[in-house]
C-alpha positions as CSV (number, residue, x, y, z in Angstrom):
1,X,-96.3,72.5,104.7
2,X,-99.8,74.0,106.2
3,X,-100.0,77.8,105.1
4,X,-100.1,79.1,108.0
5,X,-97.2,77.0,109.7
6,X,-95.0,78.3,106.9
7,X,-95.8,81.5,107.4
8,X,-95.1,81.7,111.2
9,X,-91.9,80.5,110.6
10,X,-90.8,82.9,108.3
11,X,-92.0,85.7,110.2
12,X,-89.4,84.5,112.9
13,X,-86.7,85.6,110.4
14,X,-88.0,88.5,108.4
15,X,-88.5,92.0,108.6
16,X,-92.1,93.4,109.1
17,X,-91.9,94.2,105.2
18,X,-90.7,90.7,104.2
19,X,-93.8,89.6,106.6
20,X,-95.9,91.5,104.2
21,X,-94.4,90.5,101.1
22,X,-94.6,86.7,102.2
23,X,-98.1,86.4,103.3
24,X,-99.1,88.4,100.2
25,X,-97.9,85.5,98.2
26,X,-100.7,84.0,99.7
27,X,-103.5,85.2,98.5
28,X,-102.4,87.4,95.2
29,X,-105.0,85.5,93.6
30,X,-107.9,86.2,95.9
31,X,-109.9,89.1,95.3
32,X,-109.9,92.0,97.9
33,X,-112.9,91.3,98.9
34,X,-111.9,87.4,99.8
35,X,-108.1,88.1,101.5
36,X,-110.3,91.1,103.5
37,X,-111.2,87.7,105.5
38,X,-108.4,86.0,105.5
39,X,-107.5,86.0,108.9
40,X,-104.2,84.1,108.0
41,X,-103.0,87.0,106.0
42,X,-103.9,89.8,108.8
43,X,-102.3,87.9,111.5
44,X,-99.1,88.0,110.0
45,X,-99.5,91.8,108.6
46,X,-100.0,92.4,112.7
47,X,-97.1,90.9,113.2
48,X,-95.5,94.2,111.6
49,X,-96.8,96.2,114.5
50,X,-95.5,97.2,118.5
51,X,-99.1,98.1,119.4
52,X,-100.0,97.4,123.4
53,X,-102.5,95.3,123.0
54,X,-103.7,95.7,126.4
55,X,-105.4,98.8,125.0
56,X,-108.0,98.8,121.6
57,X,-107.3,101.5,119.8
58,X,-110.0,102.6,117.4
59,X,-109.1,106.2,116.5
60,X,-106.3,105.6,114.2
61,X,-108.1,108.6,112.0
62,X,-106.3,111.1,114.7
63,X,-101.9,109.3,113.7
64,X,-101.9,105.2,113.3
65,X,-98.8,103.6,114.6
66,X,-96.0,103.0,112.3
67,X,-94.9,99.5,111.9
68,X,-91.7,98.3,113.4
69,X,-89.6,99.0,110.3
70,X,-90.7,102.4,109.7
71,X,-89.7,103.1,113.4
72,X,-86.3,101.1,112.8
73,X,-85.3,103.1,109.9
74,X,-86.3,106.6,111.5
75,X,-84.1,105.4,114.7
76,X,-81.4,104.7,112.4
77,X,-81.4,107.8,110.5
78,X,-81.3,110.0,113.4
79,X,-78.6,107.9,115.2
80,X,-76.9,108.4,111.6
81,X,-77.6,112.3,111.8
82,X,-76.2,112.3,115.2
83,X,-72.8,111.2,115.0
84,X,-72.0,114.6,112.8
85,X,-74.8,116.7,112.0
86,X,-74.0,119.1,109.6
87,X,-72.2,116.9,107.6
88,X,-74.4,113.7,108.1
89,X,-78.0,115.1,107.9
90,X,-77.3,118.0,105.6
91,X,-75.0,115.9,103.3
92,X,-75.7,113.2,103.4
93,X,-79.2,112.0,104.2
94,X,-81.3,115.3,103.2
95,X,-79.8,115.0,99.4
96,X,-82.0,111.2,99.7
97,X,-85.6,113.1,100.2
98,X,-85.5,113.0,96.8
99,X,-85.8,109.7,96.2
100,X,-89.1,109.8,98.8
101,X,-90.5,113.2,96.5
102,X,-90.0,110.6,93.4
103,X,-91.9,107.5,95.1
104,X,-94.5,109.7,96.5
105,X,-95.2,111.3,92.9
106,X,-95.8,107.5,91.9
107,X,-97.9,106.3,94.3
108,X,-100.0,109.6,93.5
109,X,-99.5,109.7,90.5
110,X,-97.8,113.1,89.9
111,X,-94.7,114.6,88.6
112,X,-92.0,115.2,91.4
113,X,-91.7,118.0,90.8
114,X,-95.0,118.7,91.7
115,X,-94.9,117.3,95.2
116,X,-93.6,118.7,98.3
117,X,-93.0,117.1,101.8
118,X,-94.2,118.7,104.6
119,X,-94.9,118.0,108.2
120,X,-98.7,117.5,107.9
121,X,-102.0,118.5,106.1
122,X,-102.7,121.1,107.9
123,X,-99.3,122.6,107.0
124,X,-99.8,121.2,103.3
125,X,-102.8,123.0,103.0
126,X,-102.3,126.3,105.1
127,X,-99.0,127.0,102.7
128,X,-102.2,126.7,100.0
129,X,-104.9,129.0,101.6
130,X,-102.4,131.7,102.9
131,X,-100.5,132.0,99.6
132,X,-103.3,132.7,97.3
133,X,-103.5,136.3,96.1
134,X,-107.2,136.6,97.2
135,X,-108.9,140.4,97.4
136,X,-110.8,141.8,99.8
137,X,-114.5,140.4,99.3
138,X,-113.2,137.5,97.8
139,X,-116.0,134.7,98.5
140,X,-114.3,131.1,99.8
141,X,-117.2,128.3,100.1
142,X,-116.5,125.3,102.1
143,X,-118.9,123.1,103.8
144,X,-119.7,123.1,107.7
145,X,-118.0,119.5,108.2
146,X,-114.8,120.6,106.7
147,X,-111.5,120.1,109.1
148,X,-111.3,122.9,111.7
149,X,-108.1,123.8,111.5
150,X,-108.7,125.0,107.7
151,X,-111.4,126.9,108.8
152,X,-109.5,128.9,111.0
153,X,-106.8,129.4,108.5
154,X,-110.0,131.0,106.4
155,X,-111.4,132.9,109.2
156,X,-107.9,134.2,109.9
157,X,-107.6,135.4,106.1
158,X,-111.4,137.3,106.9
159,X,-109.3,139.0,109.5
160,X,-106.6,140.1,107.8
161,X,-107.6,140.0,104.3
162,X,-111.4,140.8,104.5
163,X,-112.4,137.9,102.2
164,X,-115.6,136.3,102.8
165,X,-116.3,132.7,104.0
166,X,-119.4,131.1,103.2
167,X,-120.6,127.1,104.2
168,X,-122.8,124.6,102.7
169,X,-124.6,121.6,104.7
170,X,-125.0,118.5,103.2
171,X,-126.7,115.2,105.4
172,X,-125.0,112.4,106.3
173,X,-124.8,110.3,104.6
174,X,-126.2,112.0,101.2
175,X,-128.0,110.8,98.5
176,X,-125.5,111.0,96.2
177,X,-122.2,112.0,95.0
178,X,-123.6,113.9,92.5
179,X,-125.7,115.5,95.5
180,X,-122.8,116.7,97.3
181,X,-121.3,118.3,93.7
182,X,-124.7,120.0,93.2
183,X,-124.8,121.9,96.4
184,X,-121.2,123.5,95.6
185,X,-122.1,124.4,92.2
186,X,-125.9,125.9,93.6
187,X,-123.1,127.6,95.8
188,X,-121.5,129.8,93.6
189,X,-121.7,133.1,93.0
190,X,-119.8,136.2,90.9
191,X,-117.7,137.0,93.9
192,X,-116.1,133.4,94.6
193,X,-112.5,132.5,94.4
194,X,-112.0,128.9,96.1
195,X,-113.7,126.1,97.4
196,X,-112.5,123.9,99.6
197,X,-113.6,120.8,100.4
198,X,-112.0,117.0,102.0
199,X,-111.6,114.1,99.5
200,X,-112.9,112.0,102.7
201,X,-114.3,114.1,105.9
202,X,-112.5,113.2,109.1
203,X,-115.9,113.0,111.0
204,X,-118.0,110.4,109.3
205,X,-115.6,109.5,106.3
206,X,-117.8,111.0,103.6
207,X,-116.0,110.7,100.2
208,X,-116.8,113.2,97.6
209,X,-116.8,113.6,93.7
210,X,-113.5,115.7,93.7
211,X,-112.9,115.3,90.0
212,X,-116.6,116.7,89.4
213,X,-116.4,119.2,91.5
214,X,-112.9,120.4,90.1
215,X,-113.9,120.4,86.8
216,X,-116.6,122.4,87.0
217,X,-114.8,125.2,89.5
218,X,-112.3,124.9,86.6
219,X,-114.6,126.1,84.0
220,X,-115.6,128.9,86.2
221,X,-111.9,130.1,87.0
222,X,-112.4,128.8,90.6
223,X,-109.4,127.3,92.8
224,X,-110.1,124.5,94.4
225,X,-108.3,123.0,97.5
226,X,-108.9,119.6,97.9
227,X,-107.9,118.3,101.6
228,X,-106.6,114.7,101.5
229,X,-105.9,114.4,105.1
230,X,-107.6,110.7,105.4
231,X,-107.6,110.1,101.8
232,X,-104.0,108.7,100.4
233,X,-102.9,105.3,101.3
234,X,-106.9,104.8,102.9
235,X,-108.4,103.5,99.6
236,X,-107.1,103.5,96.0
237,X,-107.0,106.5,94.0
238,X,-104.5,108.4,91.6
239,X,-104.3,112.0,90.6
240,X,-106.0,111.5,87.5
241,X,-109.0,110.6,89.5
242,X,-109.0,113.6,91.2
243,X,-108.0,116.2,88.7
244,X,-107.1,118.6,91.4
245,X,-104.9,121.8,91.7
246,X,-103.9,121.3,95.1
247,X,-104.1,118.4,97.6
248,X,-102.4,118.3,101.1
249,X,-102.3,115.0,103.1
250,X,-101.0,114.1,105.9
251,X,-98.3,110.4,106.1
252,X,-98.9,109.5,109.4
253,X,-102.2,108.4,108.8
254,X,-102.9,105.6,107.1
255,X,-99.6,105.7,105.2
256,X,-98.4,104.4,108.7
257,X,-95.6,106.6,108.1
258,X,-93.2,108.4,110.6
259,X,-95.1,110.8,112.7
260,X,-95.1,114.4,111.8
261,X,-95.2,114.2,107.7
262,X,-96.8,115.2,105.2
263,X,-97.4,116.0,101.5
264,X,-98.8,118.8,99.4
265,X,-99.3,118.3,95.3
266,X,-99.5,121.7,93.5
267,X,-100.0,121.7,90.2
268,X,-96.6,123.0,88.5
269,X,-98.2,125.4,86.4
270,X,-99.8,126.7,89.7
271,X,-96.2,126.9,91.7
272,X,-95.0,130.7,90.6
273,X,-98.2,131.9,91.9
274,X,-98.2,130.4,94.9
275,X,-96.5,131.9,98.0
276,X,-94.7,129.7,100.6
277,X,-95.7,129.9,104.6
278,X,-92.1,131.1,105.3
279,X,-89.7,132.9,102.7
280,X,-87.9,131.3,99.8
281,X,-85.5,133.0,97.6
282,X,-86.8,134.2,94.1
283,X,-84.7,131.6,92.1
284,X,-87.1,129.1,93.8
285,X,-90.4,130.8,92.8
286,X,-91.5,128.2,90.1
287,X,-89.7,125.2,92.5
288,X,-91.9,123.1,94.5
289,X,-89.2,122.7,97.1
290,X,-89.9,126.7,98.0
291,X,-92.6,125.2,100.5
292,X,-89.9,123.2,102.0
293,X,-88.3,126.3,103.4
294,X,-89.0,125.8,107.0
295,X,-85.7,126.2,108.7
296,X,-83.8,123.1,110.5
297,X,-85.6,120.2,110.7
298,X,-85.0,116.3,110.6
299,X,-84.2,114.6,108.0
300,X,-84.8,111.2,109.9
301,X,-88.8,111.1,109.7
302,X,-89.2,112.0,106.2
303,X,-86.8,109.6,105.0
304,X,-88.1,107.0,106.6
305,X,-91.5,107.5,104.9
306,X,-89.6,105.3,102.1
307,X,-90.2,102.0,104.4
308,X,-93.6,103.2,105.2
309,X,-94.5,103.4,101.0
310,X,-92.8,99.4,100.6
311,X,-94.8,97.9,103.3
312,X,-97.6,99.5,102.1
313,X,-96.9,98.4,98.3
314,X,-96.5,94.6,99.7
315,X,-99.6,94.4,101.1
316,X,-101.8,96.7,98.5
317,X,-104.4,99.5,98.8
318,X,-107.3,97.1,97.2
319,X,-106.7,94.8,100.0
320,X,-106.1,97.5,102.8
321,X,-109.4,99.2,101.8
322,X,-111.4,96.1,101.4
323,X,-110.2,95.0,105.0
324,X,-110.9,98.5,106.4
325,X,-114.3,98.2,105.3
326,X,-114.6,94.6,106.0
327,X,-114.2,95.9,109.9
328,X,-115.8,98.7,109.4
329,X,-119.5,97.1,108.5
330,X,-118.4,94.1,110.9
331,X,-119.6,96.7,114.0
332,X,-122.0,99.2,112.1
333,X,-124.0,96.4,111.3
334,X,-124.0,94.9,114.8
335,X,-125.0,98.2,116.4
336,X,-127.0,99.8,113.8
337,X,-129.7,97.4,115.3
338,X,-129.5,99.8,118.8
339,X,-132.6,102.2,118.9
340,X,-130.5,105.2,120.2
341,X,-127.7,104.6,117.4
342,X,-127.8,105.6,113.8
343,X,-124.8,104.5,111.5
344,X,-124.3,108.0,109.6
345,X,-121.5,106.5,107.2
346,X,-122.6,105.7,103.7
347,X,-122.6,102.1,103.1
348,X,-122.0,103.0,99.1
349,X,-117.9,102.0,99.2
350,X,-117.7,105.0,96.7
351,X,-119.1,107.3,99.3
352,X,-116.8,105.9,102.4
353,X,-114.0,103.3,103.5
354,X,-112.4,102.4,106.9
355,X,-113.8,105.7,108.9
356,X,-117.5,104.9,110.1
357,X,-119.4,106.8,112.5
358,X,-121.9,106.1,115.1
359,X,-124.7,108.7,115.8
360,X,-126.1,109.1,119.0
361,X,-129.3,110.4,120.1
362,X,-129.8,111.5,123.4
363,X,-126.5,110.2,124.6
364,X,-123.4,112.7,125.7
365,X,-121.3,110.8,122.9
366,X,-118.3,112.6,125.1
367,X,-119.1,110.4,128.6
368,X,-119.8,107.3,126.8
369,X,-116.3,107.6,124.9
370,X,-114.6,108.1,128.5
371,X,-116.4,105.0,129.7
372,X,-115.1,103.1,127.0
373,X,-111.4,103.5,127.4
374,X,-111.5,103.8,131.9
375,X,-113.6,100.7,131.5
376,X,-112.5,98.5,128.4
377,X,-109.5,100.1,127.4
378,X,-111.1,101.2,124.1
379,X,-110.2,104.3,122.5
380,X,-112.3,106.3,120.1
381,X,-113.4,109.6,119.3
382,X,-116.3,111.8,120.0
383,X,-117.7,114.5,118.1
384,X,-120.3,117.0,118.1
385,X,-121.5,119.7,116.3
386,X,-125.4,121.2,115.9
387,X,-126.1,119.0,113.4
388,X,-125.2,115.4,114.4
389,X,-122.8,114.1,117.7
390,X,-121.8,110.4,118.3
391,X,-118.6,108.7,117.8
392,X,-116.2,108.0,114.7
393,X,-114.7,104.7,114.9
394,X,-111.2,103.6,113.1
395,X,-109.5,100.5,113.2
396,X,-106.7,99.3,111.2
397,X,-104.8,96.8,109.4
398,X,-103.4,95.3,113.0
399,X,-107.1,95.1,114.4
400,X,-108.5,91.7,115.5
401,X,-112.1,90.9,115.2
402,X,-112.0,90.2,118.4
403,X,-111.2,93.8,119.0
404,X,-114.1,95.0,117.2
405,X,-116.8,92.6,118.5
406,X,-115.1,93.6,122.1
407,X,-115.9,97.3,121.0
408,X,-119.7,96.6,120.1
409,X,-120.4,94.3,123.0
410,X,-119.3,97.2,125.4
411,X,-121.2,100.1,123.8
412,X,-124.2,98.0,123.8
413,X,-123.4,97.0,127.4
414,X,-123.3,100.7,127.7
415,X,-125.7,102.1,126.4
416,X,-128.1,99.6,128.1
């Protein structure tokens, strides 16, 4: 029977991870790179999704859709919770988060009890920067492209703490990876404590040489904080790659997991040092659970991250990355050709994955991202700053090609 016959027909009977599990058969033995273009393959993975596709939604960087199984099994679980609270949620499903802490620690590559969950990265990371003992004139260096919600957990800590926050520029994209390590280290000075810095930027999608840069803090009794927030389940990586401390991500990203989670990795001989965001008792100081402590809260969406982490196991990070940049370069090398445009994504797939960015010069990025969605129904996000302003474009595993060549056909309609 013709592939792709076969494959329609099973999707009439599946689930959206038995979708992914049987088109996967199909092309196990391509190389990412070839099932990034097999349009077979990602027709079926779409079929996975509840997207309204009367709108093209390019700004899946912000929270991605989760696919229709994900958003079964988080219904289920809270009708579950529902029908007796107390006993149901608190008893029954809460006890199963630790089956999620133990797939998460594999997919990262961690011990469990090194991994927390949490409702974001901002929450992962802020648990991080407000529960280091830091001194007053403590120096914490970050760069000026870092997330801004970690900056004002910094600036907050200048307030209250009097430590000192210091930024670094680096041009997008850099030279080098070993570029962007270099200006951290030409950074340092006697008086600094931590750096923080994103294993991928959310503006352009700059990836940087986290293991470097941690190993030399290291040697200089230097925290780092690394934030993940685009990073895990975007492109493939484990913790050994990273040699990190402390990483915070956030699940609803391109985990396509329920919305509102999160992880945070702490190294376990870092835990008893560490204070949580909201009290824990003492017998949980050297437990990573203590930065669980948050109070009532559902046990629906982070048990449902489970479905999230077996879709994205059937369809594989080598071939989720290759696609994301496969649709990635498919615009930035359409439009790089406009005069006003400049593509400030690195085209070095060590340097960046699906997040690209189109510079803009002498163009409000902000009207031209309001034309796109009140007259194409495209979404996407602007951003400026004094050093650069355009718009950062991501699509994912459920966008057509259609929907990207409809993107770059309308901003060059546009901007003409």
């Amino acid at each position: 029977m013709h592939r792709r016959n076969f494959l329609s027909i099973a999707s009439l009977h599946a689930t959206s991870i038995a979708v992914a599990q049987n088109a996967a058969r199909y092309v196990r033995d391509n190389t990412p790179a070839s099932a990034a273009r097999d349009e077979d393959f990602w027709a079926e993975v779409r079929t996975a999704f509840t997207v309204d596709r009367n709108l093209i939604n390019l700004n899946n960087g912000g929270v991605s859709p989760s696919p229709r199984v994900v958003q079964e099994a988080m219904r289920r679980y809270l009708e579950f919770s529902n029908g007796a609270p107390v006993h149901n949620m608190w008893k029954i499903l809460e006890p199963q988060v630790e089956s999620v802490r133990r797939r998460l620690a594999h997919t990262f590559g961690a011990d469990p009890e090194e991994i927390a969950l949490t409702r974001n990265a901002s929450e992962a990371l802020e648990i991080v920067q407000m529960g280091m003992n830091l001194q007053p004139g403590d120096e914490v260096i970050t760069t000026t492209q870092d997330y801004p919600r970690m900056i004002t957990a910094y600036r907050q800590r200048e307030r209250r703490d009097k430590i000192s926050l210091k930024f670094i520029q680096f041009p997008v994209p850099p030279p080098s990876l070993d570029d962007l390590a270099g200006r951290f280290e030409r950074a340092i000075t006697p008086k600094t404590r931590v750096l923080l810095l994103c294993h991928i930027t959310n503006r352009t999608g700059q990836i940087f040489p986290v293991k470097t840069i941690c190993r030399m803090a290291r040697a200089r009794n230097i925290e780092v904080v690394v934030d993940g927030a685009h990073a895990f389940a975007h492109f493939p990586f484990k913790h050994e790659d990273l040699d990190c401390d402390y990483y915070g991500t956030s699940l609803h990203k391109w985990l396509l997991a329920p919305h509102g989670t999160g992880l945070l990795y702490v190294r376990k001989a870092k835990i008893p040092a560490l204070w949580p965001l909201m009290a824990a008792p003492e017998r949980l100081n050297s437990d990573i659970r203590k930065f669980e402590e948050i109070g009532t809260h559902p046990a629906a969406n982070h048990n449902a991250i489970g479905e999230a982490l077996t879709f994205h196991d059937s369809i594989g990070v080598e071939r989720k990355a290759a696609r994301l940049r496969y649709l990635r370069d498919r615009w930035a090398e359409r439009l790089a050709r406009l005069k006003p445009a400049k593509i400030l994504h690195s085209p070095d797939p060590a340097q960046s994955c699906g997040l690209g960015f189109l510079g803009l010069q002498g163009v409000d990025a902000a009207k031209l991202t309001a034309s796109l969605l009140d007259k194409y129904g495209i979404i996407v996000a602007s951003m400026s700053s004094d050093e650069y302003s355009g718009i950062r474009v991501t699509p994912n595993i459920y966008t057509t090609l259609e929907e990207i060549d409809t993107f770059s056909t309308a901003v060059e309609k546009l901007l003409a």
